[in-house]
N, C-alpha and C positions, 0 to 999 in steps of 0.2 A: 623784273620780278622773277623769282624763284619758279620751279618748274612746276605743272601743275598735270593732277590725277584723276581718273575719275574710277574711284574704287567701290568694289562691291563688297559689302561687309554683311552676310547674315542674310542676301535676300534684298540686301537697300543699296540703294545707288545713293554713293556720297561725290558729285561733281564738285569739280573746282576745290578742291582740297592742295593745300600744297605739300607737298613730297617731305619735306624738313618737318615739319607739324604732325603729319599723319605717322612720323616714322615712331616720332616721340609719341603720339597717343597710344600706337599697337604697343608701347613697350606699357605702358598702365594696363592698356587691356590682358595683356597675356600676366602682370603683375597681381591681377584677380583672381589667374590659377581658375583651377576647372577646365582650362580646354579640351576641346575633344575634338575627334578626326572624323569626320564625316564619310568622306570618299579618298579612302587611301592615305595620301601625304598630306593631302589638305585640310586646312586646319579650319573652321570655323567660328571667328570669334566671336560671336554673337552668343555661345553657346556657353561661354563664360561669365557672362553676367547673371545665366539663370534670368529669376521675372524679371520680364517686359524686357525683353535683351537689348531690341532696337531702339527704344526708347534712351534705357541708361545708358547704351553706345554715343546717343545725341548730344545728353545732357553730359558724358564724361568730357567730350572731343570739345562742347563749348566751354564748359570747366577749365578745360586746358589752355583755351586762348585767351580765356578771361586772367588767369594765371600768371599767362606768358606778359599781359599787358598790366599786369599790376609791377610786375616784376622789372618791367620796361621804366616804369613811374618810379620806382624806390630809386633809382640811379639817375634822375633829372636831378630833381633839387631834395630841399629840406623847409620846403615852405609848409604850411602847416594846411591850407586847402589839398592839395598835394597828398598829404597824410592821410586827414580824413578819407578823398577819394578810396585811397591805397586801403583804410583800411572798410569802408564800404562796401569793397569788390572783395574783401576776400570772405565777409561775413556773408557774404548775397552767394558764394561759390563754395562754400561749406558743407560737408556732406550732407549734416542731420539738414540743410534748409535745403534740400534738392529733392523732389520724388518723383516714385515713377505708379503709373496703377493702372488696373486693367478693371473692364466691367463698368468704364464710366458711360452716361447716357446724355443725348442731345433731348431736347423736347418733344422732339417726334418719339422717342424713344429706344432709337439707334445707341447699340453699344459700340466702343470705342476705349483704345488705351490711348494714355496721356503720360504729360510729363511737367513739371512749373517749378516752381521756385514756392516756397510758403513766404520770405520777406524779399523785397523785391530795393534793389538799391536806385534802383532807375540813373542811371549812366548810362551815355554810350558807349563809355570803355568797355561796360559789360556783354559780354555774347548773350548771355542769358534773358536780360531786359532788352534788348534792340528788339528784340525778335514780335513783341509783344504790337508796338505799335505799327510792325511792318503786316503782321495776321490783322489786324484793326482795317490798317487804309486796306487791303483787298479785299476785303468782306465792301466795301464802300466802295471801291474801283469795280466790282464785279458787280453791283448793284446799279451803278449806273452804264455801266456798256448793255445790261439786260433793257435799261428802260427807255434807254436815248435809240434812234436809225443808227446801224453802223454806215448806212451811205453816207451820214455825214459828220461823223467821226473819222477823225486822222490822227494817226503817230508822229510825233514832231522830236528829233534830237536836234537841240541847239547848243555848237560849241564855242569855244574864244582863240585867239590865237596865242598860242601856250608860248612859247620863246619871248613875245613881249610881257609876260606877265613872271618870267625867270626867277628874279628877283624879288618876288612877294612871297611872304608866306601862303600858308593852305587857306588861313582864316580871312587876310585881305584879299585875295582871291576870290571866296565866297562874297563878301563885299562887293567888287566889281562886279559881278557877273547878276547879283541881287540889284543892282540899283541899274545894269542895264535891262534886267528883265522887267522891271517897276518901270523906267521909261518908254520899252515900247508898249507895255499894258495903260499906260496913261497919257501918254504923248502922240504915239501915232494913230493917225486920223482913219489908216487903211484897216489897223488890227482893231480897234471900236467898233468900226461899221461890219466886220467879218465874222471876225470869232466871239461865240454867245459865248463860249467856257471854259476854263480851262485846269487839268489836273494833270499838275506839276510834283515830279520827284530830282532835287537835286543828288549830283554823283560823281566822287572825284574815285580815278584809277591811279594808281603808283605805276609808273614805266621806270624801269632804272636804267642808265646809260644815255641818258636825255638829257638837253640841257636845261627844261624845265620837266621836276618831277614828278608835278601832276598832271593831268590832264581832267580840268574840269568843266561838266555840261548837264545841260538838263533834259529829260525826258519828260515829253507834254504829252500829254492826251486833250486834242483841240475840237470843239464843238464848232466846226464851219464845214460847210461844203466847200465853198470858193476860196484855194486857199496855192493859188501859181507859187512855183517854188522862188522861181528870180524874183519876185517883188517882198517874199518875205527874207528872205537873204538882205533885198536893198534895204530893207525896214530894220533888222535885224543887226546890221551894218552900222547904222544912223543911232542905233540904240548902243553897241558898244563903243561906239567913238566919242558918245556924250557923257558913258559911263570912264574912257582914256582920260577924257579931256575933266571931269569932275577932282579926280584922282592925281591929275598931273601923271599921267604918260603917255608913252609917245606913241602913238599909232603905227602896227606895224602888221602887216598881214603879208604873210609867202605867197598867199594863192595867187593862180595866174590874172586872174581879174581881180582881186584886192579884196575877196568879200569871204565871210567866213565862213564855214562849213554845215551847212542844214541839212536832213535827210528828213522826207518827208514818205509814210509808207502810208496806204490806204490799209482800213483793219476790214476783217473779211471772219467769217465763220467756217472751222472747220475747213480750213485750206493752209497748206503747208507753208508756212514762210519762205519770202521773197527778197527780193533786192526792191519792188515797189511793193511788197503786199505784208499783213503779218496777223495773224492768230489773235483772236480774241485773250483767249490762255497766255498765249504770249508776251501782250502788252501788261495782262495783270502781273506778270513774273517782273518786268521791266522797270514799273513804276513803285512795285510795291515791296520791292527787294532793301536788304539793307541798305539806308542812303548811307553809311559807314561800314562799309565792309569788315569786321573784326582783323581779319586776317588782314586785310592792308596794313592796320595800325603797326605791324612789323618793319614796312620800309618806311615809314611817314617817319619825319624827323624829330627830334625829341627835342629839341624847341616848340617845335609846331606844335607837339601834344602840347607841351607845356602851356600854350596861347590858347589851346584849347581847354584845358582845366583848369584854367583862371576865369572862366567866364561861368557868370550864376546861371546861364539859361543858355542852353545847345542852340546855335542857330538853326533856324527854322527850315527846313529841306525836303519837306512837305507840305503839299497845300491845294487850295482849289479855290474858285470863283466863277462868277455868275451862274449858269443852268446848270453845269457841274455839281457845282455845290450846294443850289436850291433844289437838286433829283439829292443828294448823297442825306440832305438833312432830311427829308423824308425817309429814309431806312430806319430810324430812331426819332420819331417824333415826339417834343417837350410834351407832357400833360398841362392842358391850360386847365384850370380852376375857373368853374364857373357858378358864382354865386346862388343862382336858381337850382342848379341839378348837385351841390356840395350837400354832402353830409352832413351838414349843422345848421342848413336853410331849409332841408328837405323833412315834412311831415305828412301826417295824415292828412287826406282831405277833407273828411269829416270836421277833423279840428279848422281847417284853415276856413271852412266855409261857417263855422261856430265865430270867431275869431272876428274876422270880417263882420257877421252880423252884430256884434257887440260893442253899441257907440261908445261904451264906458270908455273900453282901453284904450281909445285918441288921445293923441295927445296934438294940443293946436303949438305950432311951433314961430307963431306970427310975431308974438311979442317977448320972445326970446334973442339975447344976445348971441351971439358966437363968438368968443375971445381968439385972439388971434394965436397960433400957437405957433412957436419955436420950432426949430426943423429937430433943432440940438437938445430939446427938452426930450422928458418921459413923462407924457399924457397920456392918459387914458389906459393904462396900466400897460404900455408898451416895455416889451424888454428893451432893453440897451443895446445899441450897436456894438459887433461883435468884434472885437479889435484884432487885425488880424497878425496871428504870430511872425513871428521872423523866421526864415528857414535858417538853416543848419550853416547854410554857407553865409548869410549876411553876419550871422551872431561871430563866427569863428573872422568875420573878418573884420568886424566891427571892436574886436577882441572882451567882446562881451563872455565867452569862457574858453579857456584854455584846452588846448588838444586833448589833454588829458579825461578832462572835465565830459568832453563830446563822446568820446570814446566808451565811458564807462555810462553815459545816456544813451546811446547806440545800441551797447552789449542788453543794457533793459528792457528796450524799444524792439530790439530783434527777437529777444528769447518770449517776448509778452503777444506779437506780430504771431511767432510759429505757433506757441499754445494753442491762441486765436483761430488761426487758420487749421490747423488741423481738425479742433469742433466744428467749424463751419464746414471744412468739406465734408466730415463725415455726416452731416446733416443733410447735406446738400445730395451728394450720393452714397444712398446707405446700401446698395449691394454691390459697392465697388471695393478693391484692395488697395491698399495706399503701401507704400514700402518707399522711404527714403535710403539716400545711396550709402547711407553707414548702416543698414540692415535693418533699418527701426521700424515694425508696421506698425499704423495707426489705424 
């Protein structure tokens, strides 16, 4: 992989940026015109976007990668999924749907600047949309490290032995590694009786000069105290070789004992990370980071995208279970509906105790029939089941309407989405500024 920076832009630290990417974003930045010199020779570009600097600085740099990988995709094929994507990303990376605005409020009443997208294409080609679900799981991750013991919470990285896996793509790779993470969650007898829970973020890195070019593994967050590192290694072990042998290959491990690679850290508060120890903060960066790094999608190979934009549904690279996930569903609890305390059960009491005393309005139900009903009928002035549409990609692939056709329901769907979204935010916060990156306030 290309070299990597950690640049200070404006007052913000931009880590892990690569050097090729950032060189080409400063030339837009400076293509904004306005800059100005701060201290002497130095320039400060932050100063060139004018409002919310740091913000449009964010949204320009993701703009850029989102770019770089649509741009990536017009030179795979001419398949017509492919297209659509392509032209998805560039409608979701378009100036007027990008904004930035200052003077927004949380519910406490804390002001705050922001930054979103008004139509949202949801790919994970996109920089813009990844980001979305990755703020979701740690708002979820950080709610349950608050409610669980961290005594008995562990950081768990589980990896696979990368040179037997050479010859697979990125996507049957996640394959392997999903059905051996399914086998020892359901097969072994030691991780049942241990681990109450667990939240899992899958994560592949690009190494160039390798003989296999990813390196793919998962970061867990494990609800057990008892948790010896050799026996989940042997367990661990037992789970990728059931996942070899499902798949037809051939078992191959470098390590000097034969067993694959586990690091296991204990999580600790407000203590500096260790070789055994790690930051509260730190495991939420870890699990709840892009499980697709934008910036990877540069060395990943264009096949491999390709296998992956043929597919209706991103494979799954987040997730939780057991006490995990019964602490994360309590942060947003469903409303139950209850018949007694519902607005359309609920009266006076006066009337109910009127009501009550009034033998007239009984009705005896003794010698009445009940007709059998239909599951598939509409009795008793029920609506009809709600049929559900076809997405975008099943209809284009079904060849239900041609590129053409989706494209100009799209350009609709988009310009009908921003309108939308602009009344609602300005509802939503009415003493904030909104300013999209083509200059337009709302």
């Amino acid at each position: 992989m290309s070299a990597t920076t950690k640049t200070e832009i404006g007052g913000f630290d931009f880590p892990g940026i690569k050097t090729s990417i950032f060189l080409s974003f400063v030339m837009v930045a400076q293509f904004e015109g306005n800059n100005s010199s701060s201290n002497g020779n130095q320039t400060t570009l932050a100063n060139g976007f004018g409002f919310c600097a740091p913000q449009k600085l964010a949204l320009r740099f993701k703009q850029k990668l989102s770019n770089r990988m649509a741009q990536r995709l017009k030179g795979a094929s001419d398949d017509k999924i492919i297209e659509a994507i392509i032209y998805r990303l560039e409608k979701c990376n378009q100036n007027e749907n990008l904004w930035v605005a200052e003077d927004l409020h949380t519910a406490e009443g804390e002001c705050f600047n922001g930054r979103e997208s008004l139509f949202s294409c949801g790919s994970r080609f996109c920089s813009q949309c990844v980001s979305r679900p990755a703020r979701r799981n740690a708002k979820k991750t950080q709610y349950v490290l608050n409610r669980l013991n961290h005594k008995d919470l562990r950081f768990v990285v589980l990896t696979m032995p990368d040179d037997a896996l050479s010859h697979l793509s990125l996507f049957q790779q996640h394959q392997v590694f999903y059905y051996a993470l399914t086998y020892l969650r359901k097969k072994s007898k030691w991780w049942k009786k241990y681990v109450r829970g667990v939240i899992r973020c899958d994560e592949f890195t690009v190494k160039l000069g390798r003989k296999n070019l990813y390196h793919y593994h998962s970061n867990l967050l494990l609800h057990s105290r008892f948790l010896p590192h050799l026996i989940l290694k042997k367990e661990w072990a037992e789970a990728l070789k059931a996942a070899f042998k499902h798949f037809g290959i051939e078992w191959d491990c470098p390590t000097k004992n034969g067993l694959p690679n586990v690091y296991i850290k204990r999580i600790v508060a407000n203590v500096k990370d260790g070789e055994k120890e790690i930051s509260r903060e730190k495991v939420v960066s870890e699990l709840c980071k892009y499980a697709t790094k934008p910036a990877d999608w540069d060395d990943v190979r264009i096949e491999d995208i390709e296998e992956f934009a043929q597919l209706e549904k991103f494979p799954d690279m987040f997730g939780s279970w057991g006490t995990c996930r019964i602490v994360a569903a309590e942060m947003n609890p469903k409303p139950r509906q209850n018949a007694v305390n519902s607005p359309e059960s609920t009266t006076n009491e006066k009337d109910n105790f009127n009501l009550n005393l009034n033998t007239d309005n009984y009705i005896y139900t003794n010698s009445i029939s009940v007709p059998k009903i239909d599951a598939t009928s509409n009795h008793f002035g029920r609506p009809p089941p709600k049929l559900k549409q076809k997405s975008w990609f099943r209809r284009l692939r079904d060849n239900e309407i041609t590129i053409n056709q989706y494209k100009i329901e799209l350009a609709f769907t988009v310009e009908r989405t921003i309108r939308f979204r602009k009344i609602q935010l300005r509802l939503k916060y009415p003493f904030a500024t909104f300013q999209t990156l083509d200059g337009q306030v709302f």
